[in-house]
N, C-alpha and C positions, 0 to 999 in steps of 0.2 A: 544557439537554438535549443530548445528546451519539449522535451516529449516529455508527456504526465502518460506512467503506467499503473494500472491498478492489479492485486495479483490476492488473491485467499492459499492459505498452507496451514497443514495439523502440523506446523515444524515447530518447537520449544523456541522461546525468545534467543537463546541463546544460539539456537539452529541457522535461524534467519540473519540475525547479526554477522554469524562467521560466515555466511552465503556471500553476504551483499558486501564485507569487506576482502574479501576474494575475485567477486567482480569486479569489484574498483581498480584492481590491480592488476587486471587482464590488459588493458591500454588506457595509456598514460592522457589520450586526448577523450577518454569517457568518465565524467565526477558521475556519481549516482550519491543521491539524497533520499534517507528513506523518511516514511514516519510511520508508524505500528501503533496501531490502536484494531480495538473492539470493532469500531463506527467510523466511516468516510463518507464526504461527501464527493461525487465522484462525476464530472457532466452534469444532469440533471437527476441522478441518482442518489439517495441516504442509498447506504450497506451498512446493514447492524447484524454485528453475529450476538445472535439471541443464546447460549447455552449452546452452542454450537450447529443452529442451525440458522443461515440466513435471511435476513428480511430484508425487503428492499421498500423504498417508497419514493415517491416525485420530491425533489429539493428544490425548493427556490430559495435562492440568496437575495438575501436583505438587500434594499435599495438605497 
């Protein structure tokens, strides 16, 4: 089973990386897969961090 989280942090790449391989290793029956960027498309949502403040707009995926 597969839940999609979406999450924003002021944490240094290197912050978030040591985070989420810390998670991983709380239990053995939970993977977490991340991906870090700037921009997500997220439901029906874009999230772009503009210089650090964010934008949001309607997303539709290609058909």
């Amino acid at each position: 089973y597969i839940d999609d989280i979406f999450m924003t942090t002021n944490l240094s790449f290197d912050e978030i990386n040591t985070r989420l391989i810390e998670a991983n290793q709380q239990d053995e029956n939970i993977r977490l897969t991340h991906t870090i960027s700037s921009k997500v498309e997220y439901l029906d949502v874009l999230v772009e961090n503009d210089n650090g403040q964010l934008k949001t707009s309607v997303y539709h995926k290609l058909a």
